[in-house]
N, C-alpha and C positions, 0 to 999 in steps of 0.2 A: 471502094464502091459499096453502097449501102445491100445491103442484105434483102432478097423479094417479102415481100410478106407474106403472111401464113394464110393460105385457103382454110378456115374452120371447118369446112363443109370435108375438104379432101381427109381429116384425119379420121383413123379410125377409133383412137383413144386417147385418153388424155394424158395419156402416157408419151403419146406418137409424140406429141408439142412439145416436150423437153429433151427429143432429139436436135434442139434448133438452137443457135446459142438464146444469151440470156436476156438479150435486147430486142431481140425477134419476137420470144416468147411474152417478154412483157407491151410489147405494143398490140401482141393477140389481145393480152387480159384487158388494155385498155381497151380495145376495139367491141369489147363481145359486152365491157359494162355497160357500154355508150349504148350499144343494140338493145339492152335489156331494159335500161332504163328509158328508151324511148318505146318502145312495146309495153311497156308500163304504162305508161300517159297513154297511150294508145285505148288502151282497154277501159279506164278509169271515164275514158270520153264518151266511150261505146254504149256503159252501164249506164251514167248519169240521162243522158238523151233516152232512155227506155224508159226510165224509173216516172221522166216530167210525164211520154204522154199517157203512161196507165192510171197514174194517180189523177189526172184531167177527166175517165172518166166511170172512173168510181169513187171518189173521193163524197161527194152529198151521198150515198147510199150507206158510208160505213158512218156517214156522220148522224142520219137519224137514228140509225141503231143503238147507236151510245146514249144516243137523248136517252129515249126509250127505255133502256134497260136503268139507269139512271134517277127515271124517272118512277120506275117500279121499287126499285132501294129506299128512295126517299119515304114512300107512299109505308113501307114496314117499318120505315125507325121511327117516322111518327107514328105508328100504333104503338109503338115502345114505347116512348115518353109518353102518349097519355095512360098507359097502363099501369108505370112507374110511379107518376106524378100523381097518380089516383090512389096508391098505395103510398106514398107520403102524407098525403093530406092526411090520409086513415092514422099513421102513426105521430104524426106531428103536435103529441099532447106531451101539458109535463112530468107524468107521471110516467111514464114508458121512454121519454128523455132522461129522467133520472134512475132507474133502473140500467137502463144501456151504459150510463158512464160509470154505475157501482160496478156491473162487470167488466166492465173493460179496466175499472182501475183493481180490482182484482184481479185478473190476467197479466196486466202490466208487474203488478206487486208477485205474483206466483214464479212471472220470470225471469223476475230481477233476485229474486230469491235464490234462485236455484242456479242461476250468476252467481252472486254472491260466494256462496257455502262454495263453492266450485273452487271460485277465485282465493276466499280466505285460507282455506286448506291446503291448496297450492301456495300460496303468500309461507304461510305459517309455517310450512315444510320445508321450505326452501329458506324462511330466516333461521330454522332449528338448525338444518344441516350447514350453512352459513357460520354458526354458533359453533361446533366444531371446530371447525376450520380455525375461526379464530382464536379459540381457547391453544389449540396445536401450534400454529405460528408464535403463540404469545411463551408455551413454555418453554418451545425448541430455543427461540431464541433471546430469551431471558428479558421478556416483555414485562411489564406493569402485571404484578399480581391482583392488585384493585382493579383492573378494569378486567384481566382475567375473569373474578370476581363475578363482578357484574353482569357479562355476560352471557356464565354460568348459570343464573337466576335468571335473566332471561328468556336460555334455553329450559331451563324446568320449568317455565310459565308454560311456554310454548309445549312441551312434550303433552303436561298435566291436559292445556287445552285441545290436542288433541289425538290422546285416550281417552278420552271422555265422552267420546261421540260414539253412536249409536255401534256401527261398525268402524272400529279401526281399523286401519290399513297394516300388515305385517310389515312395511318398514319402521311404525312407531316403535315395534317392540325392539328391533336390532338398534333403534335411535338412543331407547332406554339403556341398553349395558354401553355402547360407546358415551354417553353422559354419565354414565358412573365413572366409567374408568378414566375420563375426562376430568371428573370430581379427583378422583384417588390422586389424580399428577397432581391437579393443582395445589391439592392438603401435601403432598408431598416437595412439590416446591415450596410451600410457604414453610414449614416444618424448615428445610437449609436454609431459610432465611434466616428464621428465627438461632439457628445453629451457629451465624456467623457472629463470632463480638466483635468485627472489625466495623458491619455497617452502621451505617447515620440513623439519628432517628426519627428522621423523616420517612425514609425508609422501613424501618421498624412500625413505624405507627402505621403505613401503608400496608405491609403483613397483616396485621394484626386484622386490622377492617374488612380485608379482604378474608379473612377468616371467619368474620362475623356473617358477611354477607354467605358465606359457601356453607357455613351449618349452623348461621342460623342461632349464634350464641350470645351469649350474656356478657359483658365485662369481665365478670368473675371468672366464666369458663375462660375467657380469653387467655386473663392470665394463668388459672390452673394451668392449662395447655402449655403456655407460653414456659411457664417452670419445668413441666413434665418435657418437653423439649431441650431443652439447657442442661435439665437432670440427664440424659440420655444420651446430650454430646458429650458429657462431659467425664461419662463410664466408658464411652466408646471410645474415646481419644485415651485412656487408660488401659483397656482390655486389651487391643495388638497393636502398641504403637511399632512404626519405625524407626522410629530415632525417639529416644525416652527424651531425651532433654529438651527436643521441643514439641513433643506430647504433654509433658508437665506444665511446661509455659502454659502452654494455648487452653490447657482444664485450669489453668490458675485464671487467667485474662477473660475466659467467657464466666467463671464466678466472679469477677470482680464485674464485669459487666453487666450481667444479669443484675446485678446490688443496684448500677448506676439506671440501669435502664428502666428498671421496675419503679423506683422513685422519681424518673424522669417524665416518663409517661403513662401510669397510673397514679389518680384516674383523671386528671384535668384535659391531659393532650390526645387519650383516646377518645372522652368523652366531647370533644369537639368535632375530634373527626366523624364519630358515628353522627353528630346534630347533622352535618352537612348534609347527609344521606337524605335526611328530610326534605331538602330544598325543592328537588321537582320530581317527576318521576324518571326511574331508570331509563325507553326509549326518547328522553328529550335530551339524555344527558350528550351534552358535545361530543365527548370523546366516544358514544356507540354509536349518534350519528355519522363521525367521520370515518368507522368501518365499511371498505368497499365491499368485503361478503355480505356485510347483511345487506347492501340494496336497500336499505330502508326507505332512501326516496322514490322507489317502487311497490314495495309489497309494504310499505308500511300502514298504509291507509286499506288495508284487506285484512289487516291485523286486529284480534277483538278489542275491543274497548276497556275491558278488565284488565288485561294485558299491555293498554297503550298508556292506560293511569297507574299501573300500579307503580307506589312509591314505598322503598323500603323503612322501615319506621323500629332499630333497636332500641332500647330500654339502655340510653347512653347516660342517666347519671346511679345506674345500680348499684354501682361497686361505691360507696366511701373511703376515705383518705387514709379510716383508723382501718378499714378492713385488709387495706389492702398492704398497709403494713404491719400488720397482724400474719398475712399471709406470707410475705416477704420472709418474715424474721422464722416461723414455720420452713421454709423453704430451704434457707440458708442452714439451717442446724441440719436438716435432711443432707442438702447439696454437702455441705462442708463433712459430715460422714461417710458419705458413697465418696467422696475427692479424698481422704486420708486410706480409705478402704483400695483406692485402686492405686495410689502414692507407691502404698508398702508392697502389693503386690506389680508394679511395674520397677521399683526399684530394689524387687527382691533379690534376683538374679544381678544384679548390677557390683563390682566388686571395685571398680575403682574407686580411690579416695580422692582422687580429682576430681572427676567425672560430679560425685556426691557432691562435695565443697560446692563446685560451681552450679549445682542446680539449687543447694542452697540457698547462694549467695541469689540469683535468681528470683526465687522464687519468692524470700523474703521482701527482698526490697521490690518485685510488684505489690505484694499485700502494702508494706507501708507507704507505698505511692499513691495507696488507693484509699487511703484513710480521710478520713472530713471532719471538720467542726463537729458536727451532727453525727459521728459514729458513739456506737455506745459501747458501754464496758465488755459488750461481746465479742468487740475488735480484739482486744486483750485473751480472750479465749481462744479465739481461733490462732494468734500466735503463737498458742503457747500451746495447743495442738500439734501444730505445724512445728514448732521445735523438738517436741518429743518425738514426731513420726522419723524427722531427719535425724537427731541426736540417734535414737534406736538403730537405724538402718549404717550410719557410720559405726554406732558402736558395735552392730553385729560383723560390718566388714571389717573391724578392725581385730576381732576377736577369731574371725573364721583364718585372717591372715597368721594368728599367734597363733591358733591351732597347727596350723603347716608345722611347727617343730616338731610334731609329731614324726616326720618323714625323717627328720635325721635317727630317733631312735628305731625305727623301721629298716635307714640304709644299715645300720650297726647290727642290728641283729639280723638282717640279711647277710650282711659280710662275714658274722660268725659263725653261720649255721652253714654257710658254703665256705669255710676256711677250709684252703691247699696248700701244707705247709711248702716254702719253699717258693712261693706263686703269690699269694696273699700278702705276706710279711716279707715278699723280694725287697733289697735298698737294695743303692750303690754306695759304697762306700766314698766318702769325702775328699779320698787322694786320688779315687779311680775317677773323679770328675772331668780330668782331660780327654780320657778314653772313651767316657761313658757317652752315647747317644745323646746327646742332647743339642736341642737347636738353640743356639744361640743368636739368631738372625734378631731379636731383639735390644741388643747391644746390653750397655753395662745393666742395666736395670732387670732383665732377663737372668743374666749371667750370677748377680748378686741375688736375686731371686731362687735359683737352683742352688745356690750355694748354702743359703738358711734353711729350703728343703732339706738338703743332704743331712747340714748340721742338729735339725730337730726330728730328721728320721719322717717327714711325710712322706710316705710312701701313696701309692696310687689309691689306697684303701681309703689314707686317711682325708688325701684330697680329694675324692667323691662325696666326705662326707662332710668336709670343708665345704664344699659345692655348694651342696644342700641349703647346709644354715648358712653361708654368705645372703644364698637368697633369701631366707627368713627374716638377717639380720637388715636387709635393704629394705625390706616388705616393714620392718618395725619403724625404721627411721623414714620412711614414707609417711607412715602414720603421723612418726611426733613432730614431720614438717609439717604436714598437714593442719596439725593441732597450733601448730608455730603462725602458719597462714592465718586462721581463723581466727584467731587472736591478734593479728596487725588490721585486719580489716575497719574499714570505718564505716558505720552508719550514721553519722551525722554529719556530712557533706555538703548535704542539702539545708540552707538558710532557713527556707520555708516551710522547712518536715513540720507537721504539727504532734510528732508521733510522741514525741516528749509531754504533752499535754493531754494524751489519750492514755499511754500505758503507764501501768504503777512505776516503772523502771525505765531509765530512759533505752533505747536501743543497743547504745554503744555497751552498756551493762552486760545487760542480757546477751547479747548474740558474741562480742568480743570477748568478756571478761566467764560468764557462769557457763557458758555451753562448751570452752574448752578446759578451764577444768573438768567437770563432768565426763568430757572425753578423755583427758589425761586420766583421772582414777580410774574409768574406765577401759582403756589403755594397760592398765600396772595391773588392773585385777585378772584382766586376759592373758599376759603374759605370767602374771603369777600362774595363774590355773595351767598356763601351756609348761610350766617348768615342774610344775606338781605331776602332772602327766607323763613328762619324760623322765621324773624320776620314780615313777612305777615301772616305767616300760624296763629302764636301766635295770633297778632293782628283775623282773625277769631272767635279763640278760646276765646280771652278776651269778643269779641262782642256775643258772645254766654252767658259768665258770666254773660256778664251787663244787658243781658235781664231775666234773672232769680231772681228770688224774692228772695230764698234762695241758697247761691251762696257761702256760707264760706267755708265748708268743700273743696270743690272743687279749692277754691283760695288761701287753706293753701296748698292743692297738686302741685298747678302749682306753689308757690312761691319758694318750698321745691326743686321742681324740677330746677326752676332758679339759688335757689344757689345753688345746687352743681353744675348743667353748670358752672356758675363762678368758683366754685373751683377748676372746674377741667384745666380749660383754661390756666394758667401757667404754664403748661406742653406744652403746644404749643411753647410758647414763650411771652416773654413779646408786641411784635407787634402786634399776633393773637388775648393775648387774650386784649389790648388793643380795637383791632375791636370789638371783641365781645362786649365788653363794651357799647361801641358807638351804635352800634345797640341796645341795652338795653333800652338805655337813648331817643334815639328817639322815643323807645316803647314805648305806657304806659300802659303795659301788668302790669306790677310791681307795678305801682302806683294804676291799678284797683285794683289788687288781693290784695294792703293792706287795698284800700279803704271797699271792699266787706267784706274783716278779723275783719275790727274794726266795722264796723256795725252789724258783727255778736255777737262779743264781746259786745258790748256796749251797744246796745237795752234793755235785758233783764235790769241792774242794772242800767239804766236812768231811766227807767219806777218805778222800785222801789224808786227809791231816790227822784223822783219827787213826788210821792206818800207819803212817809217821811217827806219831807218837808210842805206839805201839813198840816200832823197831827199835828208834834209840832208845829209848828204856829196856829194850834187852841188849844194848850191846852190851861188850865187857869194859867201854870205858865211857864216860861221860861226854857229850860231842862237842866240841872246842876246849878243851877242859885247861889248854896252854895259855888261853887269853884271857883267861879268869884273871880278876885282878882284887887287892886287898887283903888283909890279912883280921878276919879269914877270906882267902879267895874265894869270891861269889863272881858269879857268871856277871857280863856287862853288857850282854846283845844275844836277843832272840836266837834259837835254834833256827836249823834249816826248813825244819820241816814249818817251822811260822814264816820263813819266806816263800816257800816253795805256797802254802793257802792262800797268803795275801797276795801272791803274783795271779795265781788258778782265779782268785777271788775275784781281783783287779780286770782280769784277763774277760770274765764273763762278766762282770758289769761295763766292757768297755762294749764285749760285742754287742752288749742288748741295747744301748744306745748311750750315749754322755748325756743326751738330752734329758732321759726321765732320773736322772738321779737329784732333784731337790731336797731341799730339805726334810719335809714331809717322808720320802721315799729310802732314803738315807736310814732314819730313822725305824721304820720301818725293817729293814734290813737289818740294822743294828741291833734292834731286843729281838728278828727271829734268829741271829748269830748267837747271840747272849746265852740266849736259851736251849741250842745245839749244844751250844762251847760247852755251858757248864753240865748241862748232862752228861755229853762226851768224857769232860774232864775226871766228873764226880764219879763215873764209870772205873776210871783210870787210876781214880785216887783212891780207892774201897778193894781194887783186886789187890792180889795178892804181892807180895815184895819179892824180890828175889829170892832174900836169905829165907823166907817162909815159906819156898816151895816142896812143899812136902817131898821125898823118897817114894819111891815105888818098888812091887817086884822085890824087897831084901835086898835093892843097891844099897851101899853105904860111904861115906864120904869119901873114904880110899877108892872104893869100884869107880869114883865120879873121875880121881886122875890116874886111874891105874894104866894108862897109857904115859905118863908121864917114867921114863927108861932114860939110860945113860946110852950114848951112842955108841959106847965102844961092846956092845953084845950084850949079850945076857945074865943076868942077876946070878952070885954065885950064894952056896947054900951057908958057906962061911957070913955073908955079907945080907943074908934075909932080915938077923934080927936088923941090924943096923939100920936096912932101907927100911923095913917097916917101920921102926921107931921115926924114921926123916919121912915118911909119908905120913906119917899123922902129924907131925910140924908141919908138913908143907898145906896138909888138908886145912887147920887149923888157921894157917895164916892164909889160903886159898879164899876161907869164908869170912875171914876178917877184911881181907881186900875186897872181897865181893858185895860184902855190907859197905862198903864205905862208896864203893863205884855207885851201887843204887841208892846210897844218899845224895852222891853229887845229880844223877839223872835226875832226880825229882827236885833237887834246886834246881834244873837247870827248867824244868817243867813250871816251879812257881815262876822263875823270870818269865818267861812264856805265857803264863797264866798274866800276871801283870803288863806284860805288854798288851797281849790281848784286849784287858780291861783297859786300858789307855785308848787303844787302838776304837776301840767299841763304844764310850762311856757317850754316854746323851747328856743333852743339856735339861732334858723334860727329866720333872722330881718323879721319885717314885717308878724310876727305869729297872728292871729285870738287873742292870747292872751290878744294882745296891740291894741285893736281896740278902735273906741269909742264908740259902743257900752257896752262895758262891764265898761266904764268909768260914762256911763248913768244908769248902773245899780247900782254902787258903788254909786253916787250922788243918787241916790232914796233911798237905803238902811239905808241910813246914813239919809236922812231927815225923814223917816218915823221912827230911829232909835235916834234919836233929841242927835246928837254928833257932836261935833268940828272938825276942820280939825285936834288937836294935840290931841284928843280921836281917829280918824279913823287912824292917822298914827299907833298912840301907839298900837291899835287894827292890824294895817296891821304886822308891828315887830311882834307882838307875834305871829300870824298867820307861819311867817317864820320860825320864834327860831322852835316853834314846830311842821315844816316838817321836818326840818334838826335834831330834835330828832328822829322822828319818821319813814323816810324816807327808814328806810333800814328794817320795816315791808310789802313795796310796792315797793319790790325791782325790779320790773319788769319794773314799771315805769323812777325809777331813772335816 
């Protein structure tokens, strides 16, 4: 069942009605529209019906009013118009007609004026700082320097037009330093342009214009500039290169460029470019039309007049053809001095001979690639510049490299002046080689390597200074490969060189054939001078020797150390080590160090054998005297005490090394024995004899055997005369036997003396051997020896026969 409806009257709020569901509530809200909108129409009826009868009857009363009033309005505005139209008539002449329109067209003209200058200055301010803008976009991003350029002029038209006004405005002046410094980039970009030798020369001619236009220069300046630019990359890429060898390239390629470029576009291809300029003026030109900063299709037309025609106009045929190679060849003797001046100083420091060769090689064959029909004789100058600056820089690295040998006589007298005996001069001996530390992990080559060590005694002294000159000796043969390279090289490869027709000489001459000789004698004179060197330093180190009292060890080291320098020197070449030779020989580092060897050698077993001889010359019988053979029996083999020196002798020439006993050192050995021996001997042979040993004290030859008694007691008184008379027999025959035993001693002394002189005798004339002194000695031996001259021959032969038996027991000597 349907829901009552809502009494609107019963509620008391309008709150109450949405106590009622929602169907209820909404047929109230229809109910009360319906009510409302007919009380509506209700009212609209009520009004209308009042409004028809009041207006019925006042309506004529409000309507003559309006006449009325109406009619009074009309009645004052025609006093106007005839008041008006009375004061036209009054002015209506031509003369007060033409007056009104001169002021008025002066009013009109005072405020178009003042338009104008308003609008121009705003126009003009806004194309300058425009003008900016686009100089800034064009250098950020590596835009067109010509129109750069251009727009540059421009904006100094614009600034110039207005500063110039009565009052300027303080942003003129801030406009002024940003268009300089605007100037400075663009002189500063075009300047890297001009720095590159890789770009075109369309581009170059573009620089250059753009130059003209920015300050405003002559042809002439252009190029001045254009050179003083080129001059200053070309110090700069010399001053701190990074890498020298393509620092040198690119100073070589921007002077060959500069040559081509300057005769490419001075003065025909610039002086075209600067005509164009004439064409129209600057703001008609397309390309600062098509700038959307400047607006020009805006403010162009508020822009002065002077400013909208101005066209630029340089002095484009200034420069002539002869001037301008006039200026060139000027240029290039300048460039090509400043480019040799930074060469030597960036390749000062530089020590490889690789390194040198191939900047060389380089560097050359850019110049001769860049040669032309049309080069002149000063092409030939400048290579030949250019070879001496190279030639000098090799020859000084090659010279600094020969100085190095200096370091060997440095490690030598370094290792003298800190000699530990014991430590310094430690080997191992040749049989101790299974025991001795050493790493063989190198297999046979290692193994045979310590082996030839042991055998020539390098010790660790002498292989440090082995070390040294190895490297010196590498550092030379680098050189004369180097010199070997330079010399195979070809420069005429090229079909089309025209270089054979430019220089006096063809290329392959000059750079293959004279530049490495040149180096080669250059080469021999540095290593001469480094061998002159070390034979001062040596000479030092010898005088150091000779004032030390014990001086062998140290003179077996420097000798050890000369020959292998010598051995190693045939690697050089037979001329080097020729030199080296020669410096040896005028040394006499060599001759001290054997002199210092054989006196270390030979002191100790002179001393004994002098000593030796001594004793058996006093015994009471001659020593072997049973094995004498001949009649007369003469001794047939050296005493003990010549074996006993030549073993001692043997013995310290084995320990000092087998290595240094050459022939040279041999010798050496030999006249300082020579000259011991015979002084020794001549000592020997001048004292006094047995039988002429004087008595002392009133002994008398009986007191000498007055010990000599019969065993069976004591002498009886019966029996005195008797003995006595047989003691003067026995004295008698005591000093007879005594003279004859010291006869045999001193033969057995000349056998001795002759063997010696066998043992000792040189092959060099004029040996200590063959003096007369030891001729004075052999006549004493032999008179004190009471033998013939065909007893001392026969005695001298055997002497012989039995060295050449025995000789190969003193094999060192041999």
């Amino acid at each position: 069942m349907a829901a009552a409806p809502i009494d609107a009257k019963a509620l008391n709020s309008w709150e109450d009605a949405f106590q009622h569901p929602i169907t209820v509530v909404r047929r109230l809200e229809k109910r009360l529209r319906a009510d409302v909108e007919e009380n509506r129409d209700k009212l609209r009826t009520l009004v209308g019906y009042a409004g028809i009868n009041a207006k019925a009857k006042t309506s004529s009363y409000r309507d003559l009013l309006g006449t009325a009033g109406r009619i009074i309005e009309m009645d004052g505005q025609m006093s106007e118009v005839e008041v008006t139209l009375g004061d036209i008539g009054l002015k209506c002449n031509t003369r007060v007609l033409e007056t009104i329109s001169r002021n008025m067209e002066g009013l009109r003209r005072y405020h178009a004026s003042q338009v104008t200058e308003d609008y121009s200055f705003a126009s003009q301010l806004s194309v300058l700082q425009g003008c900016h803008a686009v100089i800034s976009r064009l250098l950020r991003y590596s835009g067109s320097s010509l129109l750069a350029a251009k727009v540059l002029v421009i904006a100094r038209l614009l600034h110039k037009a207005l500063a110039s006004s009565a009052s300027p405005a303080p942003v003129v002046d801030s406009l002024r330093d940003k268009l300089a410094a605007r100037r400075a980039k663009l002189l500063k970009y075009i300047d890297l342009t001009f720095a590159d030798p890789n770009l075109e020369k369309a581009a170059l001619v573009e620089g250059m214009h753009a130059f003209c236009l920015a300050t405003s220069s002559t042809p002439t300046d252009v190029l001045r500039h254009f050179h003083h630019v080129r001059s200053e990359a070309i110090s700069d890429k010399l001053r701190h290169p990074s890498n020298v060898q393509t620092a040198i390239t690119e100073s070589m390629k921007l002077f060959i460029s500069t040559l081509r470029d300057t005769q490419a576009i001075f003065p025909r291809r610039l002086g075209i470019a600067l005509e164009t300029s004439k064409a129209q003026p600057l703001l008609q030109d397309p390309s600062i039309l098509e700038l959307a900063e400047l607006q020009l299709d805006i403010h162009g037309r508020w822009i002065a007049e002077d400013i909208r025609q101005f066209t630029h106009r340089p002095r484009h045929d200034q420069l002539q053809r002869s001037d301008a190679e006039a200026m060139l060849r000027s240029w290039a003797i300048e460039a090509m001095k400043l480019f040799l001046s930074g060469l030597r100083h960036v390749l000062g420091p530089e020590k490889d001979l690789a390194m040198l060769v191939q900047i060389r090689r380089e560097l050359l064959r850019l110049w001769l690639s860049s040669l032309q029909p049309s080069s002149t004789s000063e092409a030939a100058d400048v290579l030949d510049n250019l070879r001496k600056v190279l030639i000098e820089r090799i020859a000084d690295a090659m010279r600094d490299q020969a100085k190095s040998l200096r370091v060997v006589s440095q490690t030598v007298s370094y290792t003298i002046s800190h000699w530990q005996a014991g430590v310094t001069d430690s080997k191992v001996n040749l049989w101790d080689l299974p025991t001795a530390t050493t790493d063989l992990g190198g297999g046979v080559v290692q193994a045979t390597q310590s082996i030839l060590d042991r055998c020539n005694g390098r010790s660790k002294a002498v292989h440090k200074v082995l070390g040294v000159f190895e490297e010196w000796v590498q550092s030379v043969l680098e050189a004369q490969a180097t010199i070997k390279k330079m010399g195979e090289m070809r420069w005429d490869e090229d079909p089309d060189d025209i270089a054979d027709e430019i220089l006096p000489e063809p290329p392959q001459v000059l750079l293959s054939n004279q530049d490495p000789r040149i180096l080669e004698t250059r080469l021999e004179d540095s290593v001469s001078e480094a061998f002159g060197q070390l034979r001062q330093d040596l000479s030092h180190v010898e005088q150091t020797l000779a004032d030390e009292q014990q001086g062998g060890e140290k003179a077996v080291f420097l000798l050890r150390v000369l020959r292998e320098l010598r051995q190693q020197m045939p690697r050089l070449g037979s001329a080097l080590a020729s030199s080296f030779s020669r410096s040896l020989q005028e040394s006499s580092v060599e001759a001290t160090c054997r002199r210092l060897l054989a006196v270390s050698v030979c002191d100790g077993p002179i001393d004994s054998f002098h000593q030796s001889v001594r004793q058996y010359l006093g015994q009471p019988h001659a020593p072997a005297k049973e094995l004498w053979e001949g009649n007369p029996a003469l001794p047939v083999q050296p005493s003990s005490a010549v074996f006993k020196f030549m073993r001692a002798l043997m013995a310290n020439m084995s320990h000092a090394g087998h290595d240094l006993w050459n022939p040279s050192t041999v010798h050496t050995l030999k006249l300082h024995l020579v000259n011991v021996r015979t002084a020794s001997l001549l000592e020997v042979a001048s004292s006094p004899t047995l039988e002429e040993t004087p008595l002392t004290n009133g002994d008398t030859q009986v007191e000498a055997h007055e010990d000599v008694r019969p065993e069976d007691g004591p002498l009886n008184d019966e029996d005195n005369g008797t003995e006595e008379s047989q003691q003067v027999g026995d004295v008698a025959s005591s000093a007879t036997d005594s003279a004859i035993r010291s006869q045999e001693s001193y033969l057995q002394l000349l056998f001795d003396l002759f063997y010696l002189h066998s043992a000792l005798q040189t092959k060099v004339e004029g040996s200590l051997a063959d003096t007369d002194q030891n001729e004075t000695i052999i006549a004493e031996l032999s008179t004190k020896g009471d033998i013939n001259k065909a007893a001392q021959q026969r005695l001298q032969k055997s002497a012989a026969d039995y060295w050449k038996k025995s000789y190969l027991l003193f094999a060192l000597l041999a």
